[in-house]
N, C-alpha and C positions, 0 to 999 in steps of 0.2 A: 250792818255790823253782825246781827246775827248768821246771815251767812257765811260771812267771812269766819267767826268763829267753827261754825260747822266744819267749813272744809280744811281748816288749823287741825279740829278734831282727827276728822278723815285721813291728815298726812300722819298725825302721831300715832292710829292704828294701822297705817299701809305700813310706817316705818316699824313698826313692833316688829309687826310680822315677817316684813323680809331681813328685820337683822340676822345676823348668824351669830348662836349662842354657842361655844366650847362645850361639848361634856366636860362634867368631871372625872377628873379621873385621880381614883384614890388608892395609895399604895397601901398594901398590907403589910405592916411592922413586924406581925407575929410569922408571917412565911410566905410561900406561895398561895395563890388561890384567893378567891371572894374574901373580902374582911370583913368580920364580923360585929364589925359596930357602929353599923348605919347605910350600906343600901339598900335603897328603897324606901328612905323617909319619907319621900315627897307621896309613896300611895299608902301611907300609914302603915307602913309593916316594916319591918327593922329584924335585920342579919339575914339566915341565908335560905329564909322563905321566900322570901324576891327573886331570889334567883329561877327563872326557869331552865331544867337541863334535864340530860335523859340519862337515867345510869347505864352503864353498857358491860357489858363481858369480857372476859380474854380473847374470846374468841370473835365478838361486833367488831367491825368496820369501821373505825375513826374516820375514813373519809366521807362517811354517809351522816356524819353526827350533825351536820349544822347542810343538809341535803335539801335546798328551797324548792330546787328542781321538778321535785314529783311533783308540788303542786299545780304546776301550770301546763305538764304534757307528761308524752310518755318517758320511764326511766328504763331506758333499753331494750321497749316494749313489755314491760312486767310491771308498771307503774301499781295497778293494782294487787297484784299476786305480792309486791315486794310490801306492800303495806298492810295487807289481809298477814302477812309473815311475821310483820314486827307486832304487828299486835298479837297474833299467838305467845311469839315469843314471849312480849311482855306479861302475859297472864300464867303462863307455864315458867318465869322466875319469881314473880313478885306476889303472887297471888290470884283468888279468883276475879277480884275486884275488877282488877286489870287496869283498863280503859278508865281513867279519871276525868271527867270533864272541867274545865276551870269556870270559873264561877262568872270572867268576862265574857264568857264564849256565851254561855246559858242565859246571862242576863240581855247581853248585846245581838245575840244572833237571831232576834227577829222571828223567834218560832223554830230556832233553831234544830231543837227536839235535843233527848239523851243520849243518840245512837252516834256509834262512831264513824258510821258513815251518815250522816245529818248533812246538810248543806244552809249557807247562809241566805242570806236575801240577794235575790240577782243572779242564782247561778249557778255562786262561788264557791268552792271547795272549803270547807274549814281546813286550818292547821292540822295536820298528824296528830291524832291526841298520845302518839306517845311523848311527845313533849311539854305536856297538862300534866306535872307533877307537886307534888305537895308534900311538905315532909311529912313522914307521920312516927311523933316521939317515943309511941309507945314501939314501934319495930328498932327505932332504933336503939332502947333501954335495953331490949332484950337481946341487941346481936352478941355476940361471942368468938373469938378468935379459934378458929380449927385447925389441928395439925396435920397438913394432908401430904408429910413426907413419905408416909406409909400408906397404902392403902386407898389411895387416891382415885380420882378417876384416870385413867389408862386410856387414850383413843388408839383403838380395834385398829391394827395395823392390814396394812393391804399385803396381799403374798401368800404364803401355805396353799390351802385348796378354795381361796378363797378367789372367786374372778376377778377376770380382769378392770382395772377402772374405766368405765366408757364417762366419755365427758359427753353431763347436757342429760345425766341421772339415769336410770335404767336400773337392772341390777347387776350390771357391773359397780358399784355403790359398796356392795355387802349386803347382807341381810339385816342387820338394828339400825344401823342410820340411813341406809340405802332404804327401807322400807315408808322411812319417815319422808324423805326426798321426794319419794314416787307420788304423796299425797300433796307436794307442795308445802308442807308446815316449815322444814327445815331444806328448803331450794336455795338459799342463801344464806349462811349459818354466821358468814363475818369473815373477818380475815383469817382464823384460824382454819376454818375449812378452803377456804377461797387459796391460802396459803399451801395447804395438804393436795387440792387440786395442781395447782401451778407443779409441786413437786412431782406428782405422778405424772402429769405430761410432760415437764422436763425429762424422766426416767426414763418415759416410753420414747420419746424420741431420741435419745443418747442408745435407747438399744436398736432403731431403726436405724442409727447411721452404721451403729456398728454392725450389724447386716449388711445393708449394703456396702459398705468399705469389705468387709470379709468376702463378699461375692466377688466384688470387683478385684481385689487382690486375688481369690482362688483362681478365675478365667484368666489372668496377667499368667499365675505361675502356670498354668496348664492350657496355655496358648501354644500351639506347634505351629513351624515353620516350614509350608511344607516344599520339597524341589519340583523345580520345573518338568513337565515331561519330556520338553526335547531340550538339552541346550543350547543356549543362544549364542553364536557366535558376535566377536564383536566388528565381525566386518558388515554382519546383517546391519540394515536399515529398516528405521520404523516410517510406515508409510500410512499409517492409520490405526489409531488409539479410541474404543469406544468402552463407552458405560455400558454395564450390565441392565441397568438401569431404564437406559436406554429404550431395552427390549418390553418392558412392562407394559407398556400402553398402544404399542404398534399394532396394527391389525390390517390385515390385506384380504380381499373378499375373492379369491381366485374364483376363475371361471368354470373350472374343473370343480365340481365336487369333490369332495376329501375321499369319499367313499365310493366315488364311482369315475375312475379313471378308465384310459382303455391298456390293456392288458396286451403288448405287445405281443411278447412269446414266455415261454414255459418249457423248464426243464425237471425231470426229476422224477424218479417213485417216492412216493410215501407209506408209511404201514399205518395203520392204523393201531390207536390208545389201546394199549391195555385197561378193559376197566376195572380191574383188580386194584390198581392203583389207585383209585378213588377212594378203596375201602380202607386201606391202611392207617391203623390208628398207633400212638405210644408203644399202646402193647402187642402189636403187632407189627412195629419197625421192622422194615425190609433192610438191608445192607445196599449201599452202593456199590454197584460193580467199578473199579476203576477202568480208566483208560491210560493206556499207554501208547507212546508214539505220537504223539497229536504234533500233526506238523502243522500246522492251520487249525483254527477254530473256526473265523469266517468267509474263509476263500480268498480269493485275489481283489486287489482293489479295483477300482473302475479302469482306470486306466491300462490294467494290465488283463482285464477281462475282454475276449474277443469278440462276443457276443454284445455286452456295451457300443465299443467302438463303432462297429457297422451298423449299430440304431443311431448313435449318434450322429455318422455321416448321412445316414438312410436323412436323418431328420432338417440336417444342419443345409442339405441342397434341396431338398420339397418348402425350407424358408429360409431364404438365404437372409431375411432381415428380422429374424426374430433369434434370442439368444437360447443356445442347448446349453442346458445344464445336464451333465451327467455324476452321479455318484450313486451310495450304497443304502442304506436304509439305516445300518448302524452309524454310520456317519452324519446323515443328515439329520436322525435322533438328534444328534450329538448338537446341533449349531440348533435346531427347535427349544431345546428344552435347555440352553446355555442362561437362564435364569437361576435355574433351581442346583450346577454346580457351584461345587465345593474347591474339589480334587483341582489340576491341572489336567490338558486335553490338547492336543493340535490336531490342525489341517490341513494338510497340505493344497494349493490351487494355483489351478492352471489356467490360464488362460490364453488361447491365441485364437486369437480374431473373435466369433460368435459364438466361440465355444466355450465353458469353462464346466471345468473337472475337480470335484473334489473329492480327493484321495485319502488313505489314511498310508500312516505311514508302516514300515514293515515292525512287526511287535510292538505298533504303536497302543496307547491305551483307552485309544475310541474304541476298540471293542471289549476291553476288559469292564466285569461287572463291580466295580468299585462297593466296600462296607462299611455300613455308618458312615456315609459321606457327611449327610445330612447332621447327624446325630447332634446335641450339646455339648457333649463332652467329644472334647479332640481326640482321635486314637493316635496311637505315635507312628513316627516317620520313621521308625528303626528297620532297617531291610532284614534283619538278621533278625527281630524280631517277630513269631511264628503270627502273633497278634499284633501287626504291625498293616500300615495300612496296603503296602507293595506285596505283603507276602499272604496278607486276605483276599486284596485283588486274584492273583493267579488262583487261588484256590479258589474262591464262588466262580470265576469264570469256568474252571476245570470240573465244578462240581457238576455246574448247570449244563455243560454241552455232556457231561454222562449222565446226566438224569434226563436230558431228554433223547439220548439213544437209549435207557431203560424201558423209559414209557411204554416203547412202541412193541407191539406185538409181533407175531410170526402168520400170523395171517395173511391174503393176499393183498400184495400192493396196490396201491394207486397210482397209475403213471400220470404224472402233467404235460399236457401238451403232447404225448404220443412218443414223447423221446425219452427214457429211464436216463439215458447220461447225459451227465451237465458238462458242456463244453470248458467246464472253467476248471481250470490248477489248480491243487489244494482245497478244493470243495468238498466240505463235511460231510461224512456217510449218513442216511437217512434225511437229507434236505434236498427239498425240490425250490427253485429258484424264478421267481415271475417278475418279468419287464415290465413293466409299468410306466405309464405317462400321464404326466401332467399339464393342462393349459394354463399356466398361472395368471397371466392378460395376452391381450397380444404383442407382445414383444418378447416373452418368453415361455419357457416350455421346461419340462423337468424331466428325464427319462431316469429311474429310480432301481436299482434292481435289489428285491424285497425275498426273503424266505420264508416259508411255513417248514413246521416238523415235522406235521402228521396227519394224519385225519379221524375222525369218529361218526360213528351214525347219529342222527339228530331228526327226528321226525319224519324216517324213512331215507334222507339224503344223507349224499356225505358230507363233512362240515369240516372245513379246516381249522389247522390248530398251530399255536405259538406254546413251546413250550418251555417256559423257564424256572428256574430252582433259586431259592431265597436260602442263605447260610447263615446259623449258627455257633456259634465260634465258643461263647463263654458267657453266659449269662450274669457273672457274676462282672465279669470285667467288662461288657458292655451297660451294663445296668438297664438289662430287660427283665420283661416276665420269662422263666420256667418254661420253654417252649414241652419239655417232656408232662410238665404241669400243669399246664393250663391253656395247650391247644386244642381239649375236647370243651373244656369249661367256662374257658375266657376265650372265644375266636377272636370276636370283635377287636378286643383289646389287642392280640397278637398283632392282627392287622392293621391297625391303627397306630400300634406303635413300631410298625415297617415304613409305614406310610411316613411316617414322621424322620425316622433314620435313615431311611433310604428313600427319599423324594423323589431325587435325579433318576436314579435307577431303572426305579417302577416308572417312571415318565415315557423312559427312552423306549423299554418294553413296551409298555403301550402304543406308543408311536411307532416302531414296527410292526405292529400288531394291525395296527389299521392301514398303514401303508401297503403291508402286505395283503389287506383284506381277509383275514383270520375273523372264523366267524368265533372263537373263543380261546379263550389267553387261563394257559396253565398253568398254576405258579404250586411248586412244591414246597415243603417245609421240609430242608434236609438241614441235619445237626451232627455234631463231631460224636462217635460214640464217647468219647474223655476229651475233657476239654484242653489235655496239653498233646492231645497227638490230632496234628491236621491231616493225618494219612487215612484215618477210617472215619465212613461217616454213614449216617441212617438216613431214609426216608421216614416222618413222622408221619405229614400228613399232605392233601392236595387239594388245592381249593381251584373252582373253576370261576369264571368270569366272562361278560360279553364286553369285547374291548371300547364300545364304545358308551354301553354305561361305566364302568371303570374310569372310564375316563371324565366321565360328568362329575366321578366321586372325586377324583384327585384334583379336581379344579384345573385340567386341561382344555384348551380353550381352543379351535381347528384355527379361528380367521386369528387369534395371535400366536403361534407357530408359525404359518404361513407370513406372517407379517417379520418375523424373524429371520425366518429365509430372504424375504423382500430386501430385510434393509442388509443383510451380508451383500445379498448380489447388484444392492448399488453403488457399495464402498467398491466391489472389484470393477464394476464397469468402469469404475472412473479411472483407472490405472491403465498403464498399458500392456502390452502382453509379455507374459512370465511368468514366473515360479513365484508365488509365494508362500505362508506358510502361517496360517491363524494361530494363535497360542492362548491360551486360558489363562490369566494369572492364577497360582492355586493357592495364592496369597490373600488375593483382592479379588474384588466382582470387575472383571476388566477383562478385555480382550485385546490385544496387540497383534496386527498384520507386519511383519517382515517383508524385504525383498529378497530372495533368497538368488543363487545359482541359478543357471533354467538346467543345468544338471543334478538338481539337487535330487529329483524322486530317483534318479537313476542311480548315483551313488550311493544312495541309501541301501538299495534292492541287492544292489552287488558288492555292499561291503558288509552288509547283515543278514550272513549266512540263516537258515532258517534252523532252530534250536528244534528238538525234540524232549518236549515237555509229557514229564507221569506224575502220577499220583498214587 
């Protein structure tokens, strides 16, 4: 019996225990909020000293007010900084006091100790003691209603000469609460600041799109459209369409040296540099002599070069199964360095049986020296316009072939090869002309015919030279530096910002330069004397160069040029023999091969009388 009583006992306290008792819950008659007459009876204390709560600001974080989370891990890695915060906070509103301890915690906690950071038995983190509060009657007797329409506190606006807001503190902050920030006191201030934040990154981002939408629409409005160099008829057929793209990563390892081919034959005297031209500064600008009468700038094309032809045959029966390439230096430029255009360009090619020829066309614009091709900003397509990209063209071209018959002196020549005259038509006075070859692998071969303009002495030898002339136009309307300003004080920068605007240009230079084997590449700085007349121009200044450092600077690369060449000549092999005719889009990075006529080079030649161009 007594056991049986016992375990009667035993179910009546398992059953206590796990019943489930209802809070109560008691409405407040007199309004919102705790009612004040009688929670907390049951631990002797009655109205609204029971209540534990934590008072808060305008500016605290209501979602942090009942925040369990810090106790148990981190609160978005600031767990302790955000509590070490509140409790500043708390002693810097309410007194020095601050930190209240409750009297459960100190009796209950085991040794707890006074300190706000104390720990319980086991461990465990005590409660936040900003939530240990106790009314105290006497602050509330004395509070008072204040009238803060006037006079109020003001939060320190962002903007005047005050920095910019960087989010994550700094002092972009300001100086009074940004300084408070930087200590950690006020790193989380509550919603009001947290609010003030969110508003300044919203700002800044609403002005970052409107930047970029303003850039984006400025490049829309002043995008030029620019024409083809040759027109397309619509009876032409496309026979092969590639990416510019394409050409970035090709690379061919030719058998030949870049730099040491073998040097067929040579035509031509040359004078030698003036070195007076070195010297010339701003204030010392020289005048360009014009030319007039320029029937040709660079001679005949390959194909109408006789000198060409019978290397080519010379080559095409000593291998009857390997392929001759024959073309010009400025043309082959041209299809090397077809990454870095802009502009539009053709080509014309030939091809029968193991031969193929690439030609330029008559007044075609592979030899013209194109301005601000490269540039950011588009120049216009207007022909009639003096600053127009057609009408800068002929002019840098026309400057540059009379600055480099300038250059040259009156001193004794230097004949090439033993012959002063160049067997070729229309061949520029002061240019000696060298044949050149290439083994690219065995199955082809490149016979190239390359110019130099002059020569100079260099360590006791003579040193050949490429001389070319960089234009000027309008500094204002090109948006450069002052070449009159700042080509003795800013070089670097002049140069770097050619480098940039005229990529292509300076490319193709270069790559004549070394094809021709020019032991240094001359580049002028000639300028308009006024910038609305393209008639009168200056030599400012003249910089020298060895073409094949030059080229290490421009990010010219030998085995992907040659790789360039590579993949043109396997799109022709695959066709069969005839005319056809490369085209640049000057739209797109693209290139388009046509079939054209196999009378097409010939009707060109004899329907396009040869112009006589002055300046």
């Amino acid at each position: 019996e007594e056991e049986e009583e016992e375990e009667e006992e035993e179910d009546e306290i398992v059953d206590k225990n796990m019943a489930f008792v209802a809070p109560q819950c008691r409405d407040d008659e007199d309004g919102w909020g705790p009612s004040s007459k009688g929670y907390g009876k049951e631990d002797g204390e009655t109205g609204i000293e029971a209540i534990i709560y934590s008072p808060f600001l305008k500016t605290d974080k209501f979602g942090r007010a009942a925040d369990w989370t810090t106790s148990g891990g981190k609160y978005n890695r600031n767990e302790q900084r955000y509590q070490r915060e509140r409790e500043m906070q708390h002693q810097r509103d309410f007194g020095g006091g601050g930190v209240v301890q409750s009297k459960q915690l100190q009796g209950g906690g085991g040794g707890g100790g006074g300190g706000g950071g104390s720990q319980q038995q086991g461990g465990e983190q005590e409660p936040t003691s900003s939530f240990n509060f106790f009314e105290n009657k006497e602050e509330e007797g004395s509070f008072s209603l204040v009238d803060t329409s006037k006079g109020g506190f003001q939060q320190k606006k962002f903007g005047g000469q005050q920095r910019r807001f960087q989010p994550g503190g700094g002092r972009g902050f300001g100086r009074g609460r940004g300084a408070q920030d930087q200590s950690g006191a006020l790193g989380d201030q509550g919603i009001g600041a947290e609010r003030e934040r969110a508003r300044q990154m919203r700002k800044q981002s609403k002005k970052q799109q409107q930047w970029s939408s303003w850039g984006f629409n400025r490049n829309d409005r002043n995008q030029v459209s620019y024409d083809a160099s040759v027109e397309i008829k619509p009876t032409w057929n496309v026979v092969e369409q590639i990416q510019l793209s394409a050409f970035a990563k090709v690379t061919e390892k030719i058998a030949t040296p870049t730099d040491a081919p073998e040097t067929l034959k040579e035509f031509g005297a040359l004078k030698s540099f003036d070195k007076t031209i070195d010297r010339i500064t701003p204030k010392t600008e020289r005048t360009v002599k014009r030319l007039t009468q320029v029937s040709s700038l660079n001679g005949a094309t390959a194909s109408k070069d006789p000198v060409m032809v019978e290397l080519g045959k010379a080559n095409a029966s000593a291998n009857p199964n390997k392929v001759t390439l024959m073309t010009t230096d400025t043309t082959l430029a041209a299809i090397m360095c077809a990454t870095r255009s802009v502009f539009g360009w053709d080509v014309v090619i030939t091809k029968k049986g193991n031969t193929i020829t690439f030609d330029k066309r008559p007044r075609g614009v592979v030899d013209s020296h194109t301005v601000s091709e490269t540039a950011q900003e588009a120049i216009s397509d207007d022909k009639d316009n003096i600053n127009g990209a057609q009408k800068l063209a002929e002019e840098a071209t026309l400057m540059s072939a009379a600055y480099s018959a300038q250059v040259a002196s009156e001193e004794p020549e230097v004949v090439l090869g033993g012959e002063r005259k160049v067997p070729v038509e229309d061949a520029p006075s002061g240019v000696a002309y060298r044949y050149r070859k290439w083994q690219l692998n065995d199955k082809r071969d490149a016979i190239v015919r390359t110019e130099v303009n002059g020569v100079t002495e260099s360590r006791g030898q003579n040193a050949l030279l490429c001389a070319r002339a960089l234009l000027e136009y309008d500094s204002k309307v090109s948006q450069t530096v002052d070449w009159r300003a700042k080509i003795e004080t800013q070089r670097g920068a002049v140069i770097a910002t050619e480098l940039k605007n005229n990529s292509n240009k300076l490319a193709k230079w270069t790559c004549c330069a070394i094809l021709a084997g020019a032991d240094l590449l001359k580049l002028g700085f000639v300028s308009r004397v006024h910038p609305k007349d393209p008639n009168a121009h200056s030599i400012l200044n003249t910089q020298t160069f060895k073409p094949k450092d030059f080229a290490a600077q421009i990010n010219l690369n030998y085995d992907n040029i040659w790789g360039a060449l590579g993949f043109i000549l396997d799109v022709v092999e695959k066709q069969v023999d005839g005319t056809y005719i490369l085209v640049k889009d000057p739209n797109k990075p693209q290139l388009r091969m046509y079939k054209v006529p196999d009378d097409y080079l010939t009707y060109q030649f004899e329907d396009q009388a040869d112009e006589e161009l002055d300046i």
